[in-house]
Biopython code that builds the backbone (N, CA, C, O; Angstrom):
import numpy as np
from Bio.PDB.StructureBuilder import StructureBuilder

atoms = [
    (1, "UNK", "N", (7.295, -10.003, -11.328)),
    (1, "UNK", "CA", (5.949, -9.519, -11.106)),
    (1, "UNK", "C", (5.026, -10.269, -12.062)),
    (1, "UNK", "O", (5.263, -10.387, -13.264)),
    (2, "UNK", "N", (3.879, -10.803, -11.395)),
    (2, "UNK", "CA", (3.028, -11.406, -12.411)),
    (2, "UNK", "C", (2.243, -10.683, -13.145)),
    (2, "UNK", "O", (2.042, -9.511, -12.827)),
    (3, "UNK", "N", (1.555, -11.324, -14.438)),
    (3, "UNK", "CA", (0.725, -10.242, -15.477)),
    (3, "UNK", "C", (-0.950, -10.376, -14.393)),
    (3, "UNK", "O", (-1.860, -9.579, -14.621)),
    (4, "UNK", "N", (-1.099, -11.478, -13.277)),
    (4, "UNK", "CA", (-1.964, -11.385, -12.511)),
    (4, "UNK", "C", (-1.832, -10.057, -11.444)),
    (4, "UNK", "O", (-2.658, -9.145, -11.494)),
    (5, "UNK", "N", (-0.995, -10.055, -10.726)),
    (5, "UNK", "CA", (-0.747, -8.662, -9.865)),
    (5, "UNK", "C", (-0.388, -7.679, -10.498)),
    (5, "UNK", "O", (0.048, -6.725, -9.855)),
    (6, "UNK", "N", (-0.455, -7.606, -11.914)),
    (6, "UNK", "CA", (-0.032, -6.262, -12.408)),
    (6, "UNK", "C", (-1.826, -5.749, -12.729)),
    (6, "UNK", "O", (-2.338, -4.765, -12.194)),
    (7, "UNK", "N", (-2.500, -6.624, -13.651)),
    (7, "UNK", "CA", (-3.919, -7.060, -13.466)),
    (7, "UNK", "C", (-4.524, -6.233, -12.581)),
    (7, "UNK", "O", (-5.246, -5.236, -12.614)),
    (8, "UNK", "N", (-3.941, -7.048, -11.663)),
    (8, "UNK", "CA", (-5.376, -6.376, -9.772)),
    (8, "UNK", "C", (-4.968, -4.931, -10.130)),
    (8, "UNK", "O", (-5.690, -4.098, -10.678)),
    (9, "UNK", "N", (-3.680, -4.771, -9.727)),
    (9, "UNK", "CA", (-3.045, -3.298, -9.434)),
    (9, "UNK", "C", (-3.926, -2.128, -10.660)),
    (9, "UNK", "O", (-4.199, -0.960, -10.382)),
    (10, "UNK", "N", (-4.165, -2.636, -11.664)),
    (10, "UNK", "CA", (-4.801, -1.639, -12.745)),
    (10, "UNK", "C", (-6.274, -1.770, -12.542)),
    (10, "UNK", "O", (-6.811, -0.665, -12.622)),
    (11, "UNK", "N", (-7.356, -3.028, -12.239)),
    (11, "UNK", "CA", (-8.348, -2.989, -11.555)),
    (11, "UNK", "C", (-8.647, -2.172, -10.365)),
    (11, "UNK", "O", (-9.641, -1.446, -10.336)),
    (12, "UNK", "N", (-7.790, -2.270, -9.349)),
    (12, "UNK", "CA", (-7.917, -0.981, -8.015)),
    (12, "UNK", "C", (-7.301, 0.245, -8.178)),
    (12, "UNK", "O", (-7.341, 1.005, -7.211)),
    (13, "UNK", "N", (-6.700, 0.636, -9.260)),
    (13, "UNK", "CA", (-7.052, 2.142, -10.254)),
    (13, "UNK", "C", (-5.458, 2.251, -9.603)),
    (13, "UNK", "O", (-5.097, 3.391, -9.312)),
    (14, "UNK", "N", (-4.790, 1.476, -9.436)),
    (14, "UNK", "CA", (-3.089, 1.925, -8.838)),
    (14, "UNK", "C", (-2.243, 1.775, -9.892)),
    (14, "UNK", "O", (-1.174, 2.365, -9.740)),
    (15, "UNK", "N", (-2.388, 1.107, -11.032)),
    (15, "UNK", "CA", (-1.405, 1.681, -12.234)),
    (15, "UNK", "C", (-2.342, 1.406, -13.520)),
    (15, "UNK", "O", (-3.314, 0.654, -13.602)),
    (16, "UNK", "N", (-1.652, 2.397, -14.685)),
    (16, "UNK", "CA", (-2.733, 2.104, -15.885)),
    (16, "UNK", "C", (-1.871, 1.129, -16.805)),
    (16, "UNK", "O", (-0.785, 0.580, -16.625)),
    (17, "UNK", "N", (-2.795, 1.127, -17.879)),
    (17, "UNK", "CA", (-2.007, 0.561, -19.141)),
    (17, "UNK", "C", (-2.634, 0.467, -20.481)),
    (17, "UNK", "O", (-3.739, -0.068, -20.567)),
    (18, "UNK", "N", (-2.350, 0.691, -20.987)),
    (18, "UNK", "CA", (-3.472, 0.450, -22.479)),
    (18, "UNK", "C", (-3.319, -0.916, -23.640)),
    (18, "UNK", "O", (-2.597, -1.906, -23.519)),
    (19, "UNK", "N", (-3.897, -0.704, -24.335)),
    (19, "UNK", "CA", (-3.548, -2.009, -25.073)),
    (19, "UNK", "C", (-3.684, -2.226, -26.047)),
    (19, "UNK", "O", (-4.732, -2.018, -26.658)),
    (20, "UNK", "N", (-2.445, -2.821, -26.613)),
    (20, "UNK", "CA", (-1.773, -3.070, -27.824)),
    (20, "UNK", "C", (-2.521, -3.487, -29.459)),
    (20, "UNK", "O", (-3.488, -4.195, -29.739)),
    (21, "UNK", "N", (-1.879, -2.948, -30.034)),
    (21, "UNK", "CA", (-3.076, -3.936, -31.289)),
    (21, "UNK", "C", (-3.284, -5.118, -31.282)),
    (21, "UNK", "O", (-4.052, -5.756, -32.001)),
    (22, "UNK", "N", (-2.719, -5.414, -30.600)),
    (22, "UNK", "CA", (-2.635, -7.427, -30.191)),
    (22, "UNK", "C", (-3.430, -7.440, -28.955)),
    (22, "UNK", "O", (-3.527, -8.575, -28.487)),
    (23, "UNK", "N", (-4.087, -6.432, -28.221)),
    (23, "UNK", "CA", (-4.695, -6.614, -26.983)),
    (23, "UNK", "C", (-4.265, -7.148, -25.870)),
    (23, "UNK", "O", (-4.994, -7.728, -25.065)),
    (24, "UNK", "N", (-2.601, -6.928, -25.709)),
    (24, "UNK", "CA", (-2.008, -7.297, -24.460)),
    (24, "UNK", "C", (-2.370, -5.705, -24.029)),
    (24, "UNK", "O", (-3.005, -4.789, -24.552)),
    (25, "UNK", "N", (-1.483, -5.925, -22.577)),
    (25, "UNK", "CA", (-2.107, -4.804, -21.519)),
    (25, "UNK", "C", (0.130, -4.477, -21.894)),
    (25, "UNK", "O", (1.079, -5.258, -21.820)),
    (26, "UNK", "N", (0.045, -3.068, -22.241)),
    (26, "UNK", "CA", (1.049, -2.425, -22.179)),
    (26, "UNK", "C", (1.371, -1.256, -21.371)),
    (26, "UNK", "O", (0.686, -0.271, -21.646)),
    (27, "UNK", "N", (2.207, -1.109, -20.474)),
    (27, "UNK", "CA", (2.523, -0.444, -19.240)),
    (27, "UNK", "C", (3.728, 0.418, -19.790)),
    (27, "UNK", "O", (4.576, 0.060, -20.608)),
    (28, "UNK", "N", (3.594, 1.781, -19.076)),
    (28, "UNK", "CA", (4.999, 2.937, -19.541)),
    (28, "UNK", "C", (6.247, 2.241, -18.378)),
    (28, "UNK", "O", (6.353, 1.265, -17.636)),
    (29, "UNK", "N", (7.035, 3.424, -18.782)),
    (29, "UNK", "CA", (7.809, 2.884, -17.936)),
    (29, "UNK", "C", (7.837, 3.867, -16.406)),
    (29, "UNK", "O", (8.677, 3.900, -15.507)),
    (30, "UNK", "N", (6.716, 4.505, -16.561)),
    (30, "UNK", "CA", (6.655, 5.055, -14.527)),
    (30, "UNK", "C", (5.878, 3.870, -14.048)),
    (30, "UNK", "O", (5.707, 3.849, -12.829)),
    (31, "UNK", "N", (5.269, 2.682, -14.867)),
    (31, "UNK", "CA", (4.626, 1.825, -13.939)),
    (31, "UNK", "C", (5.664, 1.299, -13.166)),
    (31, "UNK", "O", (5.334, 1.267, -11.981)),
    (32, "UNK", "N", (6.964, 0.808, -13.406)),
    (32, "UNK", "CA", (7.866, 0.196, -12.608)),
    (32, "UNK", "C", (8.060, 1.153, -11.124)),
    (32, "UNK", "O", (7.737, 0.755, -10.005)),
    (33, "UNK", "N", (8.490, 2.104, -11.350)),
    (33, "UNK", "CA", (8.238, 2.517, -9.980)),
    (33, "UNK", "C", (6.832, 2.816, -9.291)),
    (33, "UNK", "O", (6.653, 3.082, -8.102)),
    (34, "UNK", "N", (6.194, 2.749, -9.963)),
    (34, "UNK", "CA", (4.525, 2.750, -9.387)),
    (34, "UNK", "C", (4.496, 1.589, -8.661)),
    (34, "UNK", "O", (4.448, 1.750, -7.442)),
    (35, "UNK", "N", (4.516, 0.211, -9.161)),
    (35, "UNK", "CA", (4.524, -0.983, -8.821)),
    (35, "UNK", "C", (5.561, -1.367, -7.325)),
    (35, "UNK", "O", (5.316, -2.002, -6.299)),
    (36, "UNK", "N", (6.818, -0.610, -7.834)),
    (36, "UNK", "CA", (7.539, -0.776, -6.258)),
    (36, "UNK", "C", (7.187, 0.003, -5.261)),
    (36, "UNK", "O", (7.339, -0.466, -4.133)),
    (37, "UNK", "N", (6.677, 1.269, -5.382)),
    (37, "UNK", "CA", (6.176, 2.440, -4.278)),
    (37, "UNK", "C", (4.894, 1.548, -3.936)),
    (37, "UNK", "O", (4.738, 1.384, -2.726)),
    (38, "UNK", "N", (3.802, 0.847, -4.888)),
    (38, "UNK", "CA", (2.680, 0.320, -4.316)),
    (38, "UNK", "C", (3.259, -0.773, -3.315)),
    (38, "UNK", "O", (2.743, -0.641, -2.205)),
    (39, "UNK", "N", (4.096, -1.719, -3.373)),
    (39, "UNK", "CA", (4.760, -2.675, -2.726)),
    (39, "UNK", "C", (5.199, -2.428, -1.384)),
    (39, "UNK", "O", (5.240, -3.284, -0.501)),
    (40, "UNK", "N", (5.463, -1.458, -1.289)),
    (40, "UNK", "CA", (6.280, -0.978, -0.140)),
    (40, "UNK", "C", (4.861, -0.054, 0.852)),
    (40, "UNK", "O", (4.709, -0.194, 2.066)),
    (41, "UNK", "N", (4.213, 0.606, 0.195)),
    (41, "UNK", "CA", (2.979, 0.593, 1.275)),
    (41, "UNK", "C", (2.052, -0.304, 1.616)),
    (41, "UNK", "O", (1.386, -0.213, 2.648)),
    (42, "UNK", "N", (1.934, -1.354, 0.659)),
    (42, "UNK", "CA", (1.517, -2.200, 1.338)),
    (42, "UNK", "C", (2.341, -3.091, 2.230)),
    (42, "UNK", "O", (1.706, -3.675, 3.108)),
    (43, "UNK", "N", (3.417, -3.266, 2.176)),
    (43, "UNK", "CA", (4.158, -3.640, 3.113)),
    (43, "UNK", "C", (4.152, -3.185, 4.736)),
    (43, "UNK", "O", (4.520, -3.862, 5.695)),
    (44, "UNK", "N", (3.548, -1.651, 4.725)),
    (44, "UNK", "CA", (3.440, -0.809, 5.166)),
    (44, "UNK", "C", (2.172, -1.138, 5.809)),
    (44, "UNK", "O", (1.841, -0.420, 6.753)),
    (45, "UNK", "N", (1.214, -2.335, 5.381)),
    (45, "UNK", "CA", (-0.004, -2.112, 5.624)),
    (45, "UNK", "C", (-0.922, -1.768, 5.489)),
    (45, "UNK", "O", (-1.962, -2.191, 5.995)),
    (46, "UNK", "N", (-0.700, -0.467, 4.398)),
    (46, "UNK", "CA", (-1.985, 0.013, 3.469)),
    (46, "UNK", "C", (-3.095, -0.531, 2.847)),
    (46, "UNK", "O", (-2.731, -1.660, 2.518)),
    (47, "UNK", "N", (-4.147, -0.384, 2.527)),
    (47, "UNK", "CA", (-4.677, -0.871, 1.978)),
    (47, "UNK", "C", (-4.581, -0.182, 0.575)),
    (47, "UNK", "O", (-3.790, 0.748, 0.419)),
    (48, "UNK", "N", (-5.565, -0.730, -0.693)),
    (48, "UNK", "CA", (-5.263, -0.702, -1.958)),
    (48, "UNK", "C", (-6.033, 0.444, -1.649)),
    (48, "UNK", "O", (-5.428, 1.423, -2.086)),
    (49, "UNK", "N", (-7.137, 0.790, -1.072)),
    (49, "UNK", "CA", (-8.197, 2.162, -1.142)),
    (49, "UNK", "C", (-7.222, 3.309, -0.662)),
    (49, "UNK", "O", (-7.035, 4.341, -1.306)),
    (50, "UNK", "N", (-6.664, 3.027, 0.466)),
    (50, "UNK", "CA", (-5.695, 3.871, 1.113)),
    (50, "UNK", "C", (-4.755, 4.380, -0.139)),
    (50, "UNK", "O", (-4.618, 5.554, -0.480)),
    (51, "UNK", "N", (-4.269, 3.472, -0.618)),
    (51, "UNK", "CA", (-3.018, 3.518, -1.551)),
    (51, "UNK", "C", (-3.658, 4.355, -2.992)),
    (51, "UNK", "O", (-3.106, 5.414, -3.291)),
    (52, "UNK", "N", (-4.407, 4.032, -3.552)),
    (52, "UNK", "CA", (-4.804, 4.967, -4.039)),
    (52, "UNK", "C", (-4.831, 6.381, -3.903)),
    (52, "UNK", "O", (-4.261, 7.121, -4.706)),
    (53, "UNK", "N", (-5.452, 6.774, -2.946)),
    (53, "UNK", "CA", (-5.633, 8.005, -2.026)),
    (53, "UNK", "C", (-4.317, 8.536, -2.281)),
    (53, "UNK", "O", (-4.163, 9.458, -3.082)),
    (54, "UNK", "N", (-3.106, 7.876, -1.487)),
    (54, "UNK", "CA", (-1.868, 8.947, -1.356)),
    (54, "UNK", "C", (-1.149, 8.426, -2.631)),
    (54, "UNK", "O", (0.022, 8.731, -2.407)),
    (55, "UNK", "N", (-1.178, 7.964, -3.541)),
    (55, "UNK", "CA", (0.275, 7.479, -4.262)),
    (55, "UNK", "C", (0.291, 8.435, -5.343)),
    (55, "UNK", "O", (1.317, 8.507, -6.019)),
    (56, "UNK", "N", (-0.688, 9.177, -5.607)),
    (56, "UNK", "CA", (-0.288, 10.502, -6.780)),
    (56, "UNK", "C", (0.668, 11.865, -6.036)),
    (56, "UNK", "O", (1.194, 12.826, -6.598)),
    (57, "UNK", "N", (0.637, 11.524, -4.697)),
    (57, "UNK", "CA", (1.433, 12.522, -4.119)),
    (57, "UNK", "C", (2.982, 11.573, -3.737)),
    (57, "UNK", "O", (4.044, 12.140, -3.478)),
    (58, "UNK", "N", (2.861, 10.517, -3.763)),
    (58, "UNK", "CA", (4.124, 9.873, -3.564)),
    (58, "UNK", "C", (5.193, 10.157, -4.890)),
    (58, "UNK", "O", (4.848, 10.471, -6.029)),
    (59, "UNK", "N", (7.014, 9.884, -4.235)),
    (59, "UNK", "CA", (8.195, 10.222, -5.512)),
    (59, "UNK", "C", (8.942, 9.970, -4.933)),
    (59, "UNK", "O", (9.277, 10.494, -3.871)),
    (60, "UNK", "N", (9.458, 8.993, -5.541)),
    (60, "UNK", "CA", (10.628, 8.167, -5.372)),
    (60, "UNK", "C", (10.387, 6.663, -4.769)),
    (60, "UNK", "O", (9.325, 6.583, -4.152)),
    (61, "UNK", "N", (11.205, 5.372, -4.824)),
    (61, "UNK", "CA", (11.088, 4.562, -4.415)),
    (61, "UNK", "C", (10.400, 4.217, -3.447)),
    (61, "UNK", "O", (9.372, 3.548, -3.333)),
    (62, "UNK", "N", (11.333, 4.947, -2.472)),
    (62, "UNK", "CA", (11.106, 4.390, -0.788)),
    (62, "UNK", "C", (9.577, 4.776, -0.646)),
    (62, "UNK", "O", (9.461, 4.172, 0.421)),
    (63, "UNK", "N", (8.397, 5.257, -0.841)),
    (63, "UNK", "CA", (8.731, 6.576, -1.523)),
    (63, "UNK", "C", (8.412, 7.572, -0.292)),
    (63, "UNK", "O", (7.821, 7.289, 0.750)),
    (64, "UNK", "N", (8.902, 8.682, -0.644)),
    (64, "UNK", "CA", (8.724, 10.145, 0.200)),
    (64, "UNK", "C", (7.187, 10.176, -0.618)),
    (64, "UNK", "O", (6.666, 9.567, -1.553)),
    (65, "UNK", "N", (6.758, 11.421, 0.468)),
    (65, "UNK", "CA", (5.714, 12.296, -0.186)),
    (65, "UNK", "C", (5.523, 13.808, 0.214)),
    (65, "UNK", "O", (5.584, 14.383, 1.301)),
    (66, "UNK", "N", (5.306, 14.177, -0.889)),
    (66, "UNK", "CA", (4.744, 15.569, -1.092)),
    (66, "UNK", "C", (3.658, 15.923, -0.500)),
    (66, "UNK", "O", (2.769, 15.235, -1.001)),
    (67, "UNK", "N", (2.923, 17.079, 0.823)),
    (67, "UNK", "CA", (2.308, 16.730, 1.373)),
    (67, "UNK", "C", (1.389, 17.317, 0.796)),
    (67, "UNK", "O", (1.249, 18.515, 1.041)),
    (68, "UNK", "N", (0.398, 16.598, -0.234)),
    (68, "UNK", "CA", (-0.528, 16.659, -0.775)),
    (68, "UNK", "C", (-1.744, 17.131, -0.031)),
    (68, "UNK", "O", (-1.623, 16.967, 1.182)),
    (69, "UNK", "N", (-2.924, 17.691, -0.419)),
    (69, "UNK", "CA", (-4.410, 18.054, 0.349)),
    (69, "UNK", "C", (-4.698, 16.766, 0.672)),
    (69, "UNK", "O", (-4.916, 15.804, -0.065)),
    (70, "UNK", "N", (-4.665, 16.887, 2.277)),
    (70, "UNK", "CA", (-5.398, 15.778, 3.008)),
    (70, "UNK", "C", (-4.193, 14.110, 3.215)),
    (70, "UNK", "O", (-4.511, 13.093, 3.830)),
    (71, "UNK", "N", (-2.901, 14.352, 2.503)),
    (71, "UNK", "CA", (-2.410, 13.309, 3.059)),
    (71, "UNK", "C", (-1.468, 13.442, 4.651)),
    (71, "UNK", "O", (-0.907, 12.470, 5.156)),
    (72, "UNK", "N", (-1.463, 14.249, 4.999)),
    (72, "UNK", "CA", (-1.027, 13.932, 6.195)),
    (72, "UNK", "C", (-1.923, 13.499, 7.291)),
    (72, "UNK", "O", (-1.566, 12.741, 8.192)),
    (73, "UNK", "N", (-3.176, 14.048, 7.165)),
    (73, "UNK", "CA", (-4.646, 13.200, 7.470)),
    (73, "UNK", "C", (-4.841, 11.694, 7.356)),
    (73, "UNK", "O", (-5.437, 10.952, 8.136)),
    (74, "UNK", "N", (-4.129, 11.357, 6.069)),
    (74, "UNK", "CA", (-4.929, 9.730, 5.945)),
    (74, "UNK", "C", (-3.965, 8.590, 6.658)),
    (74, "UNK", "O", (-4.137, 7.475, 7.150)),
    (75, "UNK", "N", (-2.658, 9.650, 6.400)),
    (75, "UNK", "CA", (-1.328, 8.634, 6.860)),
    (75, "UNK", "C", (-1.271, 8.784, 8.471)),
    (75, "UNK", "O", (-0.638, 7.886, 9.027)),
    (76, "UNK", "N", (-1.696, 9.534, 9.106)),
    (76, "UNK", "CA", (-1.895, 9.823, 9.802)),
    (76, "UNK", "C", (-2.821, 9.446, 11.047)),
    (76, "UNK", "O", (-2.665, 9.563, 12.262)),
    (77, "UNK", "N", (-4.162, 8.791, 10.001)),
    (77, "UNK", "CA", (-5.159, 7.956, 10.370)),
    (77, "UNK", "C", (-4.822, 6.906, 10.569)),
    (77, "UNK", "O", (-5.251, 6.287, 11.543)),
    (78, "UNK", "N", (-3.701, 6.233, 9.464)),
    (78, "UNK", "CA", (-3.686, 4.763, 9.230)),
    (78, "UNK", "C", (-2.540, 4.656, 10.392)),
    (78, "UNK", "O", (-2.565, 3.625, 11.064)),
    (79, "UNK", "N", (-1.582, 5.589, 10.674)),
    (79, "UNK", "CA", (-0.610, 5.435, 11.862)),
    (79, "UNK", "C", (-1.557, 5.024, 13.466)),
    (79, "UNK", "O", (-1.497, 4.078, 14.252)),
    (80, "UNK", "N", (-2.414, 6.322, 13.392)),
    (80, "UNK", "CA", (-3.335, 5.503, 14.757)),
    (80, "UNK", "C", (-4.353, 4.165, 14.318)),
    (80, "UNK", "O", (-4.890, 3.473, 15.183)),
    (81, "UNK", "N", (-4.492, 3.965, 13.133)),
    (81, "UNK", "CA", (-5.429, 2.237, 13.247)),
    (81, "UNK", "C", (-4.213, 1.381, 13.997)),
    (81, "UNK", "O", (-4.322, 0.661, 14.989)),
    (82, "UNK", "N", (-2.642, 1.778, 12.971)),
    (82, "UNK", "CA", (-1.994, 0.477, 13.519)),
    (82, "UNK", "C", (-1.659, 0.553, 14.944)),
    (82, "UNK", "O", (-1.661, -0.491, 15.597)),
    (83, "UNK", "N", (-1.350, 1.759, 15.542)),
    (83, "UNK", "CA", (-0.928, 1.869, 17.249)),
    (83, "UNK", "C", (-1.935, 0.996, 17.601)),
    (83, "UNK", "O", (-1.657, -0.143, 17.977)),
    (84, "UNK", "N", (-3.308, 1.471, 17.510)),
    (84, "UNK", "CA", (-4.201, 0.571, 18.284)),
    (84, "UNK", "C", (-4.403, -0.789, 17.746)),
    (84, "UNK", "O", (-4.775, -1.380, 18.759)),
    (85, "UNK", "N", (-4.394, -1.686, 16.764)),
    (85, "UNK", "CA", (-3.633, -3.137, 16.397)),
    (85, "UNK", "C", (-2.889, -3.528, 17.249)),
    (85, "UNK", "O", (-3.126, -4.479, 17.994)),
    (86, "UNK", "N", (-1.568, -2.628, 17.253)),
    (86, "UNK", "CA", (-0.084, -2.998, 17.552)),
    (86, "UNK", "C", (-0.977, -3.125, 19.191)),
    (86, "UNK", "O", (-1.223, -4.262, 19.594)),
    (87, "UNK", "N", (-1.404, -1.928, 20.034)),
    (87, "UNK", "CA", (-1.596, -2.327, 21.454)),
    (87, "UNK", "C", (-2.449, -3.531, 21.674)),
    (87, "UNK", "O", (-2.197, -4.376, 22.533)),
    (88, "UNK", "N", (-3.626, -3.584, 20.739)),
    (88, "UNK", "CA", (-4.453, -5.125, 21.097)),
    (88, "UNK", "C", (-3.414, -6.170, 20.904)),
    (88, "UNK", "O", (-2.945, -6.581, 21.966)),
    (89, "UNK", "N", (-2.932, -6.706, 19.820)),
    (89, "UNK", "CA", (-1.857, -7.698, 19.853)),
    (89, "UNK", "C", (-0.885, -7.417, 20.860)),
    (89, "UNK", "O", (-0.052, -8.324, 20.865)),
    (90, "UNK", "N", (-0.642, -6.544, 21.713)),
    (90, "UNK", "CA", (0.448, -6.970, 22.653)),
    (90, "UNK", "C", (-0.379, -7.152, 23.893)),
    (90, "UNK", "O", (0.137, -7.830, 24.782)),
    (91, "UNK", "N", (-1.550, -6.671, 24.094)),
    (91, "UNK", "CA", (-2.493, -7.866, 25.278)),
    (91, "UNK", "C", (-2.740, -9.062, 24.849)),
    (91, "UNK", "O", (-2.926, -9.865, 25.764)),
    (92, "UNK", "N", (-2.835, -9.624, 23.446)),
    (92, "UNK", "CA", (-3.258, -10.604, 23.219)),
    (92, "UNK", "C", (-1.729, -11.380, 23.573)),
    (92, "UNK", "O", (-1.590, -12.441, 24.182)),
    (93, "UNK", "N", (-0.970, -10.769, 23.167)),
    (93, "UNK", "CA", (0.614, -11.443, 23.807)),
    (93, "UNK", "C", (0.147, -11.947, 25.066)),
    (93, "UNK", "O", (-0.401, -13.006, 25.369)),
    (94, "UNK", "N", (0.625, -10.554, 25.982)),
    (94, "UNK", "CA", (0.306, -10.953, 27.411)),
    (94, "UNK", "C", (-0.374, -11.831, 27.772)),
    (94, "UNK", "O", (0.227, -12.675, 28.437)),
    (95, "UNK", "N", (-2.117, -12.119, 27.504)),
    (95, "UNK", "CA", (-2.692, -13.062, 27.916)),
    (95, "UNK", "C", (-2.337, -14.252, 27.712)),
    (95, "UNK", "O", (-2.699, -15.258, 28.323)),
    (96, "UNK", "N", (-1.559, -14.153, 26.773)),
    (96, "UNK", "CA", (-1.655, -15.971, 26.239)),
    (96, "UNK", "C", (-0.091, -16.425, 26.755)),
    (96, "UNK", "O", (0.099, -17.641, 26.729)),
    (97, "UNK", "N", (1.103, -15.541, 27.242)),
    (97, "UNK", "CA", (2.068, -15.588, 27.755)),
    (97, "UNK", "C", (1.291, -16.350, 28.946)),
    (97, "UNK", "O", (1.141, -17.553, 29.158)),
    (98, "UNK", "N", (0.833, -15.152, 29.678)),
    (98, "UNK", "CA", (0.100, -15.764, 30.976)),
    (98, "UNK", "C", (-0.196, -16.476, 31.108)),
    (98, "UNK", "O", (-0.004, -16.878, 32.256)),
    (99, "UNK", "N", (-1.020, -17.495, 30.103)),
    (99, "UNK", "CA", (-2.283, -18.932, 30.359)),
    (99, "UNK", "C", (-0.761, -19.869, 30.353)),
    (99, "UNK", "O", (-0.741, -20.800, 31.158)),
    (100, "UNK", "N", (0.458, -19.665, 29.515)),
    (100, "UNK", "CA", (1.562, -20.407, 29.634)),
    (100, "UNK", "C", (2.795, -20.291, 30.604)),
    (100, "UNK", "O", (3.912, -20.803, 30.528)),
    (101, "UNK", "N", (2.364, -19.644, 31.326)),
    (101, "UNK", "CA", (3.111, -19.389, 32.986)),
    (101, "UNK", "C", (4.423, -18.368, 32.396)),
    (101, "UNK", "O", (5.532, -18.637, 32.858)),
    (102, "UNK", "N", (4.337, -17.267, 31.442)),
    (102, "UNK", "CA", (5.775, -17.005, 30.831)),
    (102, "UNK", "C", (5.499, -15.611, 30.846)),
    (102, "UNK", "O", (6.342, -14.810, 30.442)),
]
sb = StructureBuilder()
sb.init_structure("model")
sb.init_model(0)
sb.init_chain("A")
sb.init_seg("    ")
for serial, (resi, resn, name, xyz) in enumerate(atoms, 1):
    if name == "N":
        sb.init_residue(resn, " ", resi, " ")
    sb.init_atom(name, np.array(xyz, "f"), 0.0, 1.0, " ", f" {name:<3s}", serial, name[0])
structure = sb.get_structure()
């Protein structure tokens, strides 16, 4: 993990850290799993605003969540943005299958 993406991640309020008498940026050790649970929703597609939102209710790796006020709402939201993605990209399939006789 770079000290640049660890950086962003504490700029968009997704992990903290304080700093040292030497003025490096020093991280506990729940940032490590903070850092992999953030990884994996964005993998997921999340955005960093999104991710914010649910990751104080997230635990454990993969991670599960606790259904916090209002997260089954947001995850919920972000499940129908991607259906409707996922359906435009599969016309955009189709059409362009089509223009190639396939």
């Amino acid at each position: 993990m770079s000290a640049r993406l660890l950086r962003y991640y504490g700029e968009q309020g997704l992990i903290d850290a304080r700093r040292g008498a030497n003025g490096y940026r020093e991280y506990g050790e729940d940032a490590v799993l903070t850092v992999r649970q953030v990884r994996k929703l964005l993998d997921a597609g999340l955005s960093t605003e999104v991710i914010r939102a649910v990751l104080p209710c997230a635990r454990g790796e993969a991670p599960a969540f606790d259904m916090c006020v209002d997260i089954e709402e947001i995850l919920g939201r972000e499940l129908m943005v991607t259906e409707v993605r996922i359906d435009e990209l599969e016309r955009s399939r189709d059409a362009l299958a089509g223009f190639l006789g396939k």
